[in-house]
N, C-alpha and C positions, 0 to 999 in steps of 0.2 A: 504494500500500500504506500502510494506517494503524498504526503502531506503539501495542503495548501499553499504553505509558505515553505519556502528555502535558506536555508541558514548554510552560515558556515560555523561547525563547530572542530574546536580547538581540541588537542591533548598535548600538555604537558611534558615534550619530546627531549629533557634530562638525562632522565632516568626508567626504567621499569616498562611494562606492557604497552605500547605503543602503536605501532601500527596491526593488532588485531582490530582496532578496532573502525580501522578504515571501512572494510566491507558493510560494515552494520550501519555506519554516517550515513554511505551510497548508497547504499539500500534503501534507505527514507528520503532520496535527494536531493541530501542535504552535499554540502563539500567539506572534504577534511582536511588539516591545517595542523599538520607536525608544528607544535610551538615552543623554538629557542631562546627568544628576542622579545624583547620590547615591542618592536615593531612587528612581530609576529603576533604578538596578543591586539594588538590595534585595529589587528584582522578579522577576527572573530566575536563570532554573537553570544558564543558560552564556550565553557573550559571545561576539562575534562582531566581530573588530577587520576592518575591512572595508578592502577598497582604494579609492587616496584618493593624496594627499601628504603621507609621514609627517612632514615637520617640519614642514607646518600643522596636523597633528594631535596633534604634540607641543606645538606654542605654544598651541592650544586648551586642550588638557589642562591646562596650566600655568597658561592664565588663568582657568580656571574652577574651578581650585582641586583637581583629577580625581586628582592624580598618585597623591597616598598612599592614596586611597580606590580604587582601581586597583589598587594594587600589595598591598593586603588583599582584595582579591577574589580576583586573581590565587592566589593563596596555596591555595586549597579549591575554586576551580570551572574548570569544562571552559573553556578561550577555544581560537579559531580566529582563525587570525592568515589574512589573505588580502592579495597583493601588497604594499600599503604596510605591514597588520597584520601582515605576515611580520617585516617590516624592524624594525617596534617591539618585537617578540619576540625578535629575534637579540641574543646577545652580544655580537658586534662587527660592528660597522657599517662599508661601505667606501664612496668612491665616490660624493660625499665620507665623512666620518665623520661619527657623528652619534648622539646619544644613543638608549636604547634600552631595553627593562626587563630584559634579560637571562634571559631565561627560559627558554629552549631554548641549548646550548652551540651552539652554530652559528656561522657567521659568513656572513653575507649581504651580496655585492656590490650596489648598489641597479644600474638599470635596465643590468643587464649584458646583454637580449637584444636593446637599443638601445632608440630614442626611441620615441614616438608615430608617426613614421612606420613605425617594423620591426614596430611590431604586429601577430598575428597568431593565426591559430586553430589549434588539436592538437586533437587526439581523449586521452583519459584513459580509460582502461578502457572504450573507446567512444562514452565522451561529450563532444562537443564545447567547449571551452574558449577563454578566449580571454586572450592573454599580450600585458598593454600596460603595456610600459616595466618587464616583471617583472624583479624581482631573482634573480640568483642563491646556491642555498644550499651552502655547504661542511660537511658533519656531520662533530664533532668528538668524539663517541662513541659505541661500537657499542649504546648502551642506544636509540641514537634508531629508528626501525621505517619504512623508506622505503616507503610506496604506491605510489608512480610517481615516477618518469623521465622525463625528457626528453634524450634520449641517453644520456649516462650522467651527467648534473645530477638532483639531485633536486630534484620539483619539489611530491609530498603527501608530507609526515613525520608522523610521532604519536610524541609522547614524552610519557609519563606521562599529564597529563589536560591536554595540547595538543596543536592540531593545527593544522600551517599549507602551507598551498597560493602556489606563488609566479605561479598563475594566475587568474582568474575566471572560476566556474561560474554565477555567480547570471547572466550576460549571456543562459546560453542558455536559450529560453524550451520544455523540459522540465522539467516538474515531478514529485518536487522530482528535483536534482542527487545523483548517486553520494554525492557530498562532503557534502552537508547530509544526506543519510542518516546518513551514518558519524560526523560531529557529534552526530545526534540520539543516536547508540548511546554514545558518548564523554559525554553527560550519564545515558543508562542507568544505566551500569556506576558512574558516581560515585554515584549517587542509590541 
């Protein structure tokens, strides 16, 4: 299905999961937007913090100068926080602790469903997912809007014009994913 409007949306091209998720943008035809630069995010309508290792992706940020021009984006556009994007989104960080932009009131345990080895795949509203080394998310007010569970963990939240998943849909190859639909709608409603 091709949505109304056409967006370009961004991911986060650092660190971590990156161009899976190209197929699933195109899919909804939308255009995708590897983002290194400054001038690379000036591009795009919403951002896509991908999973990865959030404190490679924080010492990136920082050496490449990202931080405050991040955190003025942040501010006006849709971002999806996914596995380690989760973690850079949360308020407080456990597990160890660790710096974060605080942008969603949450507090996320990093790889609380265990290592690389416990990885493993769910079904999310049918569609297959896959949870490697995801964090876990604690919501710490009722404005946040939980999509799904995982038992009784939340694991898709939307609060105001963010959205973060503590799993990866871009691994499976349907295109596009429930999640990057509901992204595309989350830049809609802003635009």
């Amino acid at each position: 299905m091709t949505p109304n409007n056409n967006f370009t949306i961004g991911v986060l091209a650092l660190q971590g999961c990156v161009y899976p998720h190209r197929p699933h943008i195109e899919a909804m035809g939308d255009a995708f937007k590897a983002v290194k630069t400054e001038q690379d995010l000036k591009q795009v309508d919403g951002l896509i913090l991908p999973g990865g290792e959030s404190t490679t992706m924080l010492k990136l940020i920082n050496a490449f100068k990202l931080k405050d021009v991040l955190v003025e984006y942040f501010k006006d556009h849709p971002v999806w926080g996914i596995c380690a994007g989760t973690i850079l989104m949360a308020k407080t960080v456990t597990n160890p602790e660790q710096d974060s932009f605080g942008l969603i009131n949450m507090d996320v345990e990093r790889n609380s469903y265990g290592r690389q080895l416990e990885s493993t795949h769910y079904k999310i509203e049918g569609y297959p997912v896959s949870f490697i080394r995801a964090p876990r998310i604690s919501c710490n007010t009722p404005d946040i809007h939980v999509h799904a569970r995982r038992d009784d963990d939340p694991v898709w939240i939307e609060y105001d014009h963010y959205m973060a998943t503590t799993f990866h849909p871009e691994m499976t190859l349907q295109f596009p994913s429930p999640m990057h639909t509901a992204f595309h709608n989350l830049i809609a409603d802003k635009n």
